[in-house]
Each structure stands twice: as structure tokens, then as C-alpha cells.
N, CA, C and O of each residue as an XYZ file, in Angstrom:
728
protein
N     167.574     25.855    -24.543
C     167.180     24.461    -24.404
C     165.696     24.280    -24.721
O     165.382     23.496    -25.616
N     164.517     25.135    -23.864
C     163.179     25.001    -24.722
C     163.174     25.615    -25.600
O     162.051     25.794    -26.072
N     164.300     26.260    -26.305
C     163.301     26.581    -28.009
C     163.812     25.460    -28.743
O     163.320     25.175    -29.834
N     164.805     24.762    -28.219
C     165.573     23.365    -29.337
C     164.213     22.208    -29.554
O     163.812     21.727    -30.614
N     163.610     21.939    -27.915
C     162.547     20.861    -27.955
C     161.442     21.640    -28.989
O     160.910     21.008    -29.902
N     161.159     23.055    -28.757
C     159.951     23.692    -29.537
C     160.022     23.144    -30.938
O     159.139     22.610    -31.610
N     161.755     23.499    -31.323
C     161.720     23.072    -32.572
C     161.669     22.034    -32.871
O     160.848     21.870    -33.774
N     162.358     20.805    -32.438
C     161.885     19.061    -32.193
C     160.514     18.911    -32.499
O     160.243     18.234    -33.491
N     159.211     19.622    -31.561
C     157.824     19.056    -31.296
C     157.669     19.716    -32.678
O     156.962     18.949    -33.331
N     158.045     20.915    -33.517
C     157.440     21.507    -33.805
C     157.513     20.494    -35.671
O     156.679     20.020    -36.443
N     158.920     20.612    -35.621
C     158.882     19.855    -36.955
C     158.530     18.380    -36.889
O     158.184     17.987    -38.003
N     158.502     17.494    -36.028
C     157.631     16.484    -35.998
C     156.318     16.434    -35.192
O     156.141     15.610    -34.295
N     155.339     17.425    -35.585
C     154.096     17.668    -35.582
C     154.039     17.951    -37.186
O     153.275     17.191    -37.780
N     154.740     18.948    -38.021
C     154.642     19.114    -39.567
C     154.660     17.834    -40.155
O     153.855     17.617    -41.060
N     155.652     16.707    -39.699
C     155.690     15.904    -40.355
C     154.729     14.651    -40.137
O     154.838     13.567    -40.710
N     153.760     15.013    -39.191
C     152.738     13.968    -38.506
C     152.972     13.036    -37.253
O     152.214     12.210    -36.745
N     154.158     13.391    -36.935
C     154.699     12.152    -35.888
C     154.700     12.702    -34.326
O     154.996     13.849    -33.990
N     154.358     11.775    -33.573
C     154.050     12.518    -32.213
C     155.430     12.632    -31.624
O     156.370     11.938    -32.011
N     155.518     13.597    -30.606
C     156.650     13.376    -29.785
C     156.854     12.607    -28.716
O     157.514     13.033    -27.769
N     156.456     11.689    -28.722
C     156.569     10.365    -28.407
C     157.585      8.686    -29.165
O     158.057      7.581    -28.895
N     157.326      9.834    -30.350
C     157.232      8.535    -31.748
C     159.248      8.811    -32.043
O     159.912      9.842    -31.943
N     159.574      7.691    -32.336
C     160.999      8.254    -33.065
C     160.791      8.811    -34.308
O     159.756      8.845    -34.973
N     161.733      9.184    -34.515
C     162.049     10.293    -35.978
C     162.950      9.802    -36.779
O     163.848     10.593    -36.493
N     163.465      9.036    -37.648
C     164.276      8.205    -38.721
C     164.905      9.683    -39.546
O     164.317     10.277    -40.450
N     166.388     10.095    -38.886
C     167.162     10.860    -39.554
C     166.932     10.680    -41.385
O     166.378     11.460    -42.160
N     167.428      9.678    -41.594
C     167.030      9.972    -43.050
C     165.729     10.575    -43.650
O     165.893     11.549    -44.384
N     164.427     10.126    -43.439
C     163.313     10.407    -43.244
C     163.090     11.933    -43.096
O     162.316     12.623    -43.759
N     164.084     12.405    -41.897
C     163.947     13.726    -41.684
C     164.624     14.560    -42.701
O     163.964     15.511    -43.120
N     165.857     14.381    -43.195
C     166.601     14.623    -44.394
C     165.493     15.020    -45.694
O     165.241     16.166    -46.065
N     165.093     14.139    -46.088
C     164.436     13.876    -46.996
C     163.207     15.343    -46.968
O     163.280     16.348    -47.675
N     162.206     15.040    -45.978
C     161.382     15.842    -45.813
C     162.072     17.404    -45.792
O     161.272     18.300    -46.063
N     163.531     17.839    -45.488
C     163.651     19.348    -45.452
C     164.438     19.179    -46.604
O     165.409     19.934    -46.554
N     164.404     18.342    -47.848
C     164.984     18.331    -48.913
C     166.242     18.553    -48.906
O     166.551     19.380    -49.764
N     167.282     18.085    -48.176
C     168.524     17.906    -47.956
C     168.553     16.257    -47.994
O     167.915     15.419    -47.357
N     169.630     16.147    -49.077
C     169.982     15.166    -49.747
C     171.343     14.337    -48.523
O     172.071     14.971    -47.759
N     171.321     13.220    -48.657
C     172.089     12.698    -47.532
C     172.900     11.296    -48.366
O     172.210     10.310    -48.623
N     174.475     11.317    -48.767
C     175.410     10.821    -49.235
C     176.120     10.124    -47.781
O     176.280     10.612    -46.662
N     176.467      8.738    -48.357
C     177.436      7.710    -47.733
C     178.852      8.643    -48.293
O     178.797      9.571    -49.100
N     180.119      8.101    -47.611
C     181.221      7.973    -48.255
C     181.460      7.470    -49.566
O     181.873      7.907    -50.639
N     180.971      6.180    -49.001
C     180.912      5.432    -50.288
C     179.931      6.009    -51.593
O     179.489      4.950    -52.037
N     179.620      6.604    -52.053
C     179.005      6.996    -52.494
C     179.144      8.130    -53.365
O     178.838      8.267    -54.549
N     179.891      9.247    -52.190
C     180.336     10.091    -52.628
C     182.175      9.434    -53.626
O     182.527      9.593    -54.794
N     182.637      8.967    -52.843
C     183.940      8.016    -53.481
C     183.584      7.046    -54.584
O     184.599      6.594    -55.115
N     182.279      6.518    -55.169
C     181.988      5.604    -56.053
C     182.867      4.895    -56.814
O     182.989      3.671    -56.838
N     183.550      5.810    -57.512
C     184.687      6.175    -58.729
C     185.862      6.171    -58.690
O     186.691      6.103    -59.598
N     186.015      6.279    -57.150
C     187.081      6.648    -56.634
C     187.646      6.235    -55.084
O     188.071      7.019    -54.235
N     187.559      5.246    -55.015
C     187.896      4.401    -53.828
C     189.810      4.407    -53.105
O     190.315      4.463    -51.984
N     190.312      4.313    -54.527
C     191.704      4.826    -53.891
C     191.905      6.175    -53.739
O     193.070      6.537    -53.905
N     191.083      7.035    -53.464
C     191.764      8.247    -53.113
C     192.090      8.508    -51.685
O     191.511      7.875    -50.802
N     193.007      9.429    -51.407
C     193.901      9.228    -49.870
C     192.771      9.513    -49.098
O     192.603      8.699    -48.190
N     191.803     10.560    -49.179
C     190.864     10.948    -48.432
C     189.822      9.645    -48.041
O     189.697      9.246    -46.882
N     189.046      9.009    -49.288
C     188.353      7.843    -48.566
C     188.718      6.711    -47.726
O     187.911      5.786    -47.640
N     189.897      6.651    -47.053
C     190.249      5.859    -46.490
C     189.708      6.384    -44.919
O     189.000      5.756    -44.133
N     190.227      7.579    -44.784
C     189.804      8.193    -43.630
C     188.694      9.007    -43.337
O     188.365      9.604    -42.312
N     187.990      8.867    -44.884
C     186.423      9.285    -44.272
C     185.145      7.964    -43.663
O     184.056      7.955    -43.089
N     186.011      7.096    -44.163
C     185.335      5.472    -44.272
C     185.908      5.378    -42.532
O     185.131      4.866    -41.726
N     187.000      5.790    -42.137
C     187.365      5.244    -41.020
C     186.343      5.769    -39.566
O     186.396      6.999    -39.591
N     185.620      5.402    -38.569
C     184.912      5.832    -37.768
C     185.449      6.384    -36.660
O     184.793      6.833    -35.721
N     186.394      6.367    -36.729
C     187.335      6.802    -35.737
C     187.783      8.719    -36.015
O     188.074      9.666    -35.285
N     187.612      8.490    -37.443
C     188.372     10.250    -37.944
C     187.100     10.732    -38.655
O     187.415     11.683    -39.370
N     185.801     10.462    -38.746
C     184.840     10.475    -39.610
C     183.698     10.450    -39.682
O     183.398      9.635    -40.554
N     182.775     10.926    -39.218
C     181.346     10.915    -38.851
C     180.473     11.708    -39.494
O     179.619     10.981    -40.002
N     180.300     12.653    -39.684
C     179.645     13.092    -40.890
C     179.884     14.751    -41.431
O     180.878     15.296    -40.953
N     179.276     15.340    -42.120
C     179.286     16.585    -42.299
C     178.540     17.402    -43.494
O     178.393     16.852    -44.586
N     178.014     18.895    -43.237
C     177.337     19.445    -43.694
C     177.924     20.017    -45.002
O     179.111     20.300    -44.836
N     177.455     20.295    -46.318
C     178.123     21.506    -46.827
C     177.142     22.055    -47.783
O     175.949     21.753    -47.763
N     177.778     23.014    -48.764
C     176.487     23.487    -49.835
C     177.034     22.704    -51.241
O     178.244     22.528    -51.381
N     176.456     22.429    -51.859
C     177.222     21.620    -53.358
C     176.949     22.995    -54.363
O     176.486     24.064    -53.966
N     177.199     22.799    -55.214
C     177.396     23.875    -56.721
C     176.130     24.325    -56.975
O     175.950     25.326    -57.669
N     175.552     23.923    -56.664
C     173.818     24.188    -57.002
C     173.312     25.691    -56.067
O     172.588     26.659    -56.296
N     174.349     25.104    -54.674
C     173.696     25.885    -53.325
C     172.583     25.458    -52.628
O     171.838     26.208    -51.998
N     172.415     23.815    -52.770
C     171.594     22.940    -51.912
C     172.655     22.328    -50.616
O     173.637     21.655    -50.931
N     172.462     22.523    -49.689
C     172.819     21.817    -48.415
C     172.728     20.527    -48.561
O     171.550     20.170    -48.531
N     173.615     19.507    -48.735
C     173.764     18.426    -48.768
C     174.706     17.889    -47.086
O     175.342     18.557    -46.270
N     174.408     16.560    -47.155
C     175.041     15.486    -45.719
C     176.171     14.410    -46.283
O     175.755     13.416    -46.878
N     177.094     14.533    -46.166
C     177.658     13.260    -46.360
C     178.595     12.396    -45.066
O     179.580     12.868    -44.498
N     177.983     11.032    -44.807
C     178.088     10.602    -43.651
C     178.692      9.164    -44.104
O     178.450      8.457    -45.082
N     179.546      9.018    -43.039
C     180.156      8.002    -42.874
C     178.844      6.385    -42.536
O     178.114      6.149    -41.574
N     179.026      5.809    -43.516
C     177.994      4.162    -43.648
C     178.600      3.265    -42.759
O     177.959      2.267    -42.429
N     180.184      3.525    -42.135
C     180.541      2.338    -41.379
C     180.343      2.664    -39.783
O     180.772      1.936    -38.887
N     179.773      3.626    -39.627
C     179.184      3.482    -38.030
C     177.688      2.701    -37.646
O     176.631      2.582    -38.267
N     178.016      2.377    -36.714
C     176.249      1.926    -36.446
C     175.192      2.655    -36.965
O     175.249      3.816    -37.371
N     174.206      1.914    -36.934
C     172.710      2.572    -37.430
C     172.537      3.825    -36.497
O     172.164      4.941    -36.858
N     172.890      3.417    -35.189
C     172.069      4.389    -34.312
C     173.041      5.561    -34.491
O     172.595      6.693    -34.675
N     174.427      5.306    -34.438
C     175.917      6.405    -34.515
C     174.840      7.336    -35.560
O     174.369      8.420    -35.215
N     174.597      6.742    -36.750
C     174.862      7.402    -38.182
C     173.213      8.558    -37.630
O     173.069      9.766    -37.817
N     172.181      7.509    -36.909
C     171.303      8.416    -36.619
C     171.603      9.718    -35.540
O     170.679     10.483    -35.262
N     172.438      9.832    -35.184
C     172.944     11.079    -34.365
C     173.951     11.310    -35.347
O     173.153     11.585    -36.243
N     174.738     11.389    -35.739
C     175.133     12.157    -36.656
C     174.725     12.976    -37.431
O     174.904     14.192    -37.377
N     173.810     12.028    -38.664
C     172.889     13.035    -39.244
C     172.349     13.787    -38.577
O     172.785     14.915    -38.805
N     170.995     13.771    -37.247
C     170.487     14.604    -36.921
C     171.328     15.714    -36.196
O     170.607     16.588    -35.714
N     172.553     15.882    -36.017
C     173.933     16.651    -35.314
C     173.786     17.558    -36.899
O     173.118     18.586    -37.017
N     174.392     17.050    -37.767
C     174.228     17.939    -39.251
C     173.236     18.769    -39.833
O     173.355     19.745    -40.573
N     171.661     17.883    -39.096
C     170.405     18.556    -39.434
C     170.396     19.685    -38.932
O     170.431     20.760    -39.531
N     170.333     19.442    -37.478
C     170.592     20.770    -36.779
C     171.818     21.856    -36.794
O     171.677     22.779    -35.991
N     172.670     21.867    -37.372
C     173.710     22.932    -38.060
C     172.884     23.911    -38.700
O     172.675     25.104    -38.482
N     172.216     22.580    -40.070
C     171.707     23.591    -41.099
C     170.067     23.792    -40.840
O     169.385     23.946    -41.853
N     169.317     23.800    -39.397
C     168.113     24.166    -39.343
C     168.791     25.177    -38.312
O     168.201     26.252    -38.424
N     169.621     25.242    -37.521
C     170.189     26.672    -37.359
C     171.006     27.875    -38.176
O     171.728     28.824    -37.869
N     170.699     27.535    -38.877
C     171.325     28.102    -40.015
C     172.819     28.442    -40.288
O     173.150     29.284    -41.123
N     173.924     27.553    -39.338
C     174.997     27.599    -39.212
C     175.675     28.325    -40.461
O     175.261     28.285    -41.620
N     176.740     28.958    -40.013
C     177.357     29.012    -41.804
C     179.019     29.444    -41.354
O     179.285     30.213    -40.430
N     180.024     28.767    -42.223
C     181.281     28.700    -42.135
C     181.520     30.206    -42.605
O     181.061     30.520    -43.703
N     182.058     30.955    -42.013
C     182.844     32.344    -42.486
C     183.985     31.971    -43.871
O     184.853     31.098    -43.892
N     183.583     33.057    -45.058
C     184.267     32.704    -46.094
C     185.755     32.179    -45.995
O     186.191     31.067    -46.296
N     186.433     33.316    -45.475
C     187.757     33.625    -45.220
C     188.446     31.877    -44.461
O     189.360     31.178    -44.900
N     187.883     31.736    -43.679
C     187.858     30.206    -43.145
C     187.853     29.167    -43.769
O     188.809     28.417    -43.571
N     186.534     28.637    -44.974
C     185.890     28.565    -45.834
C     187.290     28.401    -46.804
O     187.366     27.293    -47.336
N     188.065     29.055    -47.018
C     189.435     29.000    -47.628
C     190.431     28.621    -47.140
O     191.382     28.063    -47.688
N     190.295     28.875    -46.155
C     191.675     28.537    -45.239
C     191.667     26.932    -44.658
O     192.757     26.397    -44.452
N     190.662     26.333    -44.452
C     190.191     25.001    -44.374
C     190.214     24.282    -45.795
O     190.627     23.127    -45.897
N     189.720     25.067    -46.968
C     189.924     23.569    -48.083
C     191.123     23.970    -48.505
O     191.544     23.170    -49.340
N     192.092     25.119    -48.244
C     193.432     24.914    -48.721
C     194.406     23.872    -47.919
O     194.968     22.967    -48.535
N     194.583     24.063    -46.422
C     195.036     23.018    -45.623
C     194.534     21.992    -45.322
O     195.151     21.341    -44.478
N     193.149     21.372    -45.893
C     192.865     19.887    -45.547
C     192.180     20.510    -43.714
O     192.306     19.639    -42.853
N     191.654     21.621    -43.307
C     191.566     21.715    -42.108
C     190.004     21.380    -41.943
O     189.226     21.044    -42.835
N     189.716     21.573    -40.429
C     188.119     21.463    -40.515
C     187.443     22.820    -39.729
O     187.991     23.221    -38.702
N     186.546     23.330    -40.118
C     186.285     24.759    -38.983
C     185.489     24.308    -38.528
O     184.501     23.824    -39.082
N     185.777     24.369    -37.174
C     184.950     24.115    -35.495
C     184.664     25.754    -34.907
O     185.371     26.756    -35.017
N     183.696     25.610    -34.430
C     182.524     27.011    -33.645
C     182.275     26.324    -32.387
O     181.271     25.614    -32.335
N     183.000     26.417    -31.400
C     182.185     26.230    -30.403
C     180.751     25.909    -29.904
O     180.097     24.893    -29.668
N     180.560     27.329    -29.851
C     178.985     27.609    -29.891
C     177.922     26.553    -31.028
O     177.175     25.609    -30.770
N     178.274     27.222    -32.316
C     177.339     25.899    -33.496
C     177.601     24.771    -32.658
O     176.591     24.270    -32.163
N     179.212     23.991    -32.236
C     178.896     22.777    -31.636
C     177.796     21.971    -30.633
O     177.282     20.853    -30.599
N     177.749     23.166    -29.870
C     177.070     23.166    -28.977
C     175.449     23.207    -29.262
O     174.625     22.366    -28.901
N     175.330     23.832    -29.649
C     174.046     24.255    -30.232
C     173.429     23.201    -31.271
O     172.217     23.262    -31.474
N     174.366     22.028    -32.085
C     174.216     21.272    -32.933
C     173.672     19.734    -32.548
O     172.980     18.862    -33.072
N     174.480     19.966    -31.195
C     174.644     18.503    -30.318
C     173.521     18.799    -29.542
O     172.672     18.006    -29.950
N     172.994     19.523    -28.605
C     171.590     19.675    -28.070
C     170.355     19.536    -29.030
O     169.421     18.798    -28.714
N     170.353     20.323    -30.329
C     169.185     20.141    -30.874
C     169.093     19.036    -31.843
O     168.105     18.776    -32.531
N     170.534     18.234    -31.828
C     170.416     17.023    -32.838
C     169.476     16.129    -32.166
O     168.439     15.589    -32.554
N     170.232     16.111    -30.842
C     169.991     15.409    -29.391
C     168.081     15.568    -29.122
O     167.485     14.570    -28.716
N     167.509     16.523    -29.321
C     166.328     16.924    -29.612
C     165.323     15.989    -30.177
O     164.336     15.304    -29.909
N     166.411     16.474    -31.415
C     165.437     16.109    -32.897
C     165.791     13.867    -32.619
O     165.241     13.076    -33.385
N     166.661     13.406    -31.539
C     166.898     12.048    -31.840
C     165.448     11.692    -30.858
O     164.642     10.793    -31.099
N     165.405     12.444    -29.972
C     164.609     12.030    -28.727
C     163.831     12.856    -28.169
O     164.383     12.907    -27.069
N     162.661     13.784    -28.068
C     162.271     14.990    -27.281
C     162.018     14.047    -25.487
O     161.946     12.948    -24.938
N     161.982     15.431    -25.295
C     161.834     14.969    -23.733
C     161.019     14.909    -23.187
O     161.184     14.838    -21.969
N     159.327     14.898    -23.849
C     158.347     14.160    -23.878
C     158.162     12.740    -24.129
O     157.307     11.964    -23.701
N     159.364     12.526    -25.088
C     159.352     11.165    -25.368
C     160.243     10.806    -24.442
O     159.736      9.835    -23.881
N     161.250     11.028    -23.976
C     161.752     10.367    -22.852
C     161.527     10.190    -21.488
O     162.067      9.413    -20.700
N     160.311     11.345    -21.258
C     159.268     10.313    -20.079
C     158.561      9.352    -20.364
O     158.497      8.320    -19.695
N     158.014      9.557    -21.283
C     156.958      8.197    -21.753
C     158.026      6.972    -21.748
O     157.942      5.866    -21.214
N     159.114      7.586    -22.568
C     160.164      6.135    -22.529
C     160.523      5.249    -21.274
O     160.475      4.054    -20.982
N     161.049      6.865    -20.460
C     160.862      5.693    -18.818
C     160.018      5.444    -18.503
O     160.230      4.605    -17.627
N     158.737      5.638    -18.632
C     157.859      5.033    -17.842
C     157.485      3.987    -18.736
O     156.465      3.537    -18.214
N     157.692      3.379    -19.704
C     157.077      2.623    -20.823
C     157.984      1.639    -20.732
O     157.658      0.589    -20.178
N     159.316      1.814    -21.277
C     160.401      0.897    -21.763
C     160.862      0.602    -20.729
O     161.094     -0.607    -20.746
N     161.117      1.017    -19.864
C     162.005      0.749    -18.341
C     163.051      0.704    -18.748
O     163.520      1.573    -18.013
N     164.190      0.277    -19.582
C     165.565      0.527    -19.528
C     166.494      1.578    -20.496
O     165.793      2.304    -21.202
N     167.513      1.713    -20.595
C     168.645      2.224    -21.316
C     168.550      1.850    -22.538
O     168.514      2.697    -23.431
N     168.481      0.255    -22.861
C     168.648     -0.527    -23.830
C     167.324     -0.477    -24.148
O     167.461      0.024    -25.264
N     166.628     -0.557    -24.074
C     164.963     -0.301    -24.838
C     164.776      1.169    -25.093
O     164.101      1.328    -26.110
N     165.028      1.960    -24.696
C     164.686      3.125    -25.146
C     165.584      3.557    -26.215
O     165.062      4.319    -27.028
N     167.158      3.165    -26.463
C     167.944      2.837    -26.949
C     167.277      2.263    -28.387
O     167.570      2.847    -29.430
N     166.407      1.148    -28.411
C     166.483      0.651    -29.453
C     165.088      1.041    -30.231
O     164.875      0.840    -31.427
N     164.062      1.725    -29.163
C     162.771      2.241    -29.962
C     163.220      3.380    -30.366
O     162.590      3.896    -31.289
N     164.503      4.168    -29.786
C     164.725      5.147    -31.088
C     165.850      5.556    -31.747
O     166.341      6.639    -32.065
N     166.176      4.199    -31.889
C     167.572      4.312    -32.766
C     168.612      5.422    -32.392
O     169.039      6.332    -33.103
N     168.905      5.116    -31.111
C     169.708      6.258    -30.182
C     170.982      4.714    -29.839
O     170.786      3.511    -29.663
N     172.155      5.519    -29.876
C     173.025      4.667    -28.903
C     172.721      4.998    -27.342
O     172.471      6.120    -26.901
N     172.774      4.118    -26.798
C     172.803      4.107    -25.331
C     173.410      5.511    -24.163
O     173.019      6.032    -23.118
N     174.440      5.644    -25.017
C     175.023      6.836    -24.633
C     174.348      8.086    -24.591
O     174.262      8.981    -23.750
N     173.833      7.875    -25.876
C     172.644      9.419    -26.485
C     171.726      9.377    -25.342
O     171.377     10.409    -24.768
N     171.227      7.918    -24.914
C     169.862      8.150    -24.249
C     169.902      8.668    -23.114
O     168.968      9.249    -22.561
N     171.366      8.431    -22.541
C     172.116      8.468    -20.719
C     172.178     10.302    -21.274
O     171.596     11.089    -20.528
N     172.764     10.790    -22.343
C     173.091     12.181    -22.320
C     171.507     12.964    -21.997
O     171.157     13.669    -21.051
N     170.958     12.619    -22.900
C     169.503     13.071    -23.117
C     169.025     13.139    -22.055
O     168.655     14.232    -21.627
N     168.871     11.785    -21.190
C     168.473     11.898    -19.738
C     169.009     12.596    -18.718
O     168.216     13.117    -17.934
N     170.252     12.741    -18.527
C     170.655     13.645    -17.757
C     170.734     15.030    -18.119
O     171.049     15.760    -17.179
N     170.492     15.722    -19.466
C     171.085     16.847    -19.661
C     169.878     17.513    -19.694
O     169.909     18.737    -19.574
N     168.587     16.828    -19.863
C     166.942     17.268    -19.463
C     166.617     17.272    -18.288
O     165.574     17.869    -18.023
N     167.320     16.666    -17.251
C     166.815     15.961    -15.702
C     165.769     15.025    -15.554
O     165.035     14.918    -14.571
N     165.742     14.329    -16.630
C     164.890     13.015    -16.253
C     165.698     12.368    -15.251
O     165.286     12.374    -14.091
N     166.559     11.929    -15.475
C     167.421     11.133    -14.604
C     167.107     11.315    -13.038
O     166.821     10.399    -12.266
N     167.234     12.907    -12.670
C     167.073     12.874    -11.722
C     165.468     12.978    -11.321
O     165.167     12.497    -10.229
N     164.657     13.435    -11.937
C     163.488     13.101    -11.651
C     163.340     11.470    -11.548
O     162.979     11.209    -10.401
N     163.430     10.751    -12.020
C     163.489      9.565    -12.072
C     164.597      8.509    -11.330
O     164.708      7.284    -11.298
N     165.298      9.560    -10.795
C     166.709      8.227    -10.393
C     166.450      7.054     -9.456
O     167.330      6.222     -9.236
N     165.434      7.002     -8.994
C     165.457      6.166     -7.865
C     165.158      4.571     -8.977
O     165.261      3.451     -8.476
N     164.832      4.753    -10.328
C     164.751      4.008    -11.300
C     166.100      3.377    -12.145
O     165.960      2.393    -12.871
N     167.014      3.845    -12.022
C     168.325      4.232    -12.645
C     169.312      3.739    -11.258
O     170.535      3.869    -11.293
């Protein structure tokens, strides 16, 4: 858990921004030169195919990491979730590939032959804390309570769903440092 924030403070100190400050997933994309695709986007050409229906859908679809032909790490994320959804998403993907996640070949095959998806526990885990990180450090989420006073303001200075901010807070112990606020 402190080496996830280390890495949070650490790459937005490289990039100039305090940990205080939000971090604009795309923005962050950009700067580790990982390229970041809509559905739409990736489908341009191809809108009736069986797959874009259910990558467009938010319900079966949120985003995901892979390598393209080149062997650049690319994002391609679903455009019909909220701003804030799509900003935890991406940063969920960032952190895969700043942990250097990597799908086992054999898998790797066995997933694009059946249409399957390979899940890791652990990467999950590990993806969702330091996305969670990289949306909010927990420097910034004291300043936030003591600054913003609510859910919904802290929520909206950093493009977090509400949910993210309640996880963040409790899974750091602000909450309970703070509950008599809450």
C-alpha cells in the first residue's frame, strides 16, 4: 500500500503536479506514451460488428490493456461511461502496465481463441489500489477533507465517482480518522 502512494507522489512530482492536485487519466496516458482508444474508435469502420455492441455496452465493458503489433501498450476504453467511470478505468489499466502486469502466453491463446478474458487475482488487486492511487493520493485526500468537506466535492475536484472517493477513504483510514465528519 505505501509503495502504490510512493509511486502516485512519485510520478506526479515527474510530471509537476502536487499531490494534492488531480491527475487527468488521459494526461497521464499521454505522458508514459501509452496511447488511449474509445470503442468507438477502435470500431470506426466497423460498427456492426458483434463485438462493438458489447464493448460500447457499460455494463460488459470498461476498459482494457494490451500490446498492438508494434509492441506499444495501448488502452482501449469504453466512451459511454461517465467522465469520472472512464477516469478510473483508465488509471485501473495504467496501473496494470506501470506494474508491469503481463498475460501468460499459453492463456494469451486460450483467451483470443474462446472470446475469454484472463483475470489474476493478485494484478486485480494490485491494479485497483494503485489505479485508486494514481485517481487520488492520500495526501490529497486529507487536504480534500479538510478543504472540500463533502463526498460530492471531492468527487468532483478529482474526477473520481463518489464511490472511488468512499473506497479511497476507507481503504487509507481517513474515514476513520475523520469520521466524526462523515
Amino acid at each position: 500500500m505505501a509503495e502504490a502512494e510512493r509511486i502516485s507522489e512519485s510520478y506526479r512530482a515527474e510530471m509537476g503536479i502536487s499531490k494534492f492536485d488531480p491527475l487527468d487519466a488521459f494526461c497521464f496516458a499521454e505522458h508514459l506514451n501509452i496511447r488511449v482508444f474509445s470503442v468507438a474508435e477502435v470500431y470506426a469502420d466497423a460498427s456492426d460488428h458483434p463485438s462493438y455492441a458489447a464493448m460500447c455496452d457499460p455494463a460488459k465493458f470498461s476498459a482494457m490493456w494490451m500490446t498492438n503489433s508494434e509492441g506499444d501498450k495501448i488502452i482501449i476504453h469504453n466512451h459511454n461511461h461517465s467522465t469520472y467511470r472512464q477516469q478510473s478505468n483508465l488509471m485501473h489499466e495504467l496501473a496494470h502496465i506501470i506494474r508491469k502486469h503481463t498475460v501468460p502466453p499459453q492463456s494469451a491463446s486460450l483467451c483470443a481463441q474462446f472470446g475469454l478474458h484472463y483475470y489474476n487475482l493478485l494484478h486485480e488487486q494490485e491494479a485497483k489500489y494503485l489505479g485508486g492511487c494514481l485517481q487520488i493520493t492520500r495526501p490529497g485526500l486529507l487536504w480534500a477533507n479538510k478543504n472540500l468537506h463533502s463526498f460530492e466535492n471531492i468527487s468532483e475536484y478529482y474526477s473520481a465517482s463518489v464511490d472511488m472517493v468512499k473506497y479511497r477513504m476507507s481503504i487509507t483510514g481517513v474515514t476513520k480518522q475523520y469520521s466524526s465528519r462523515y
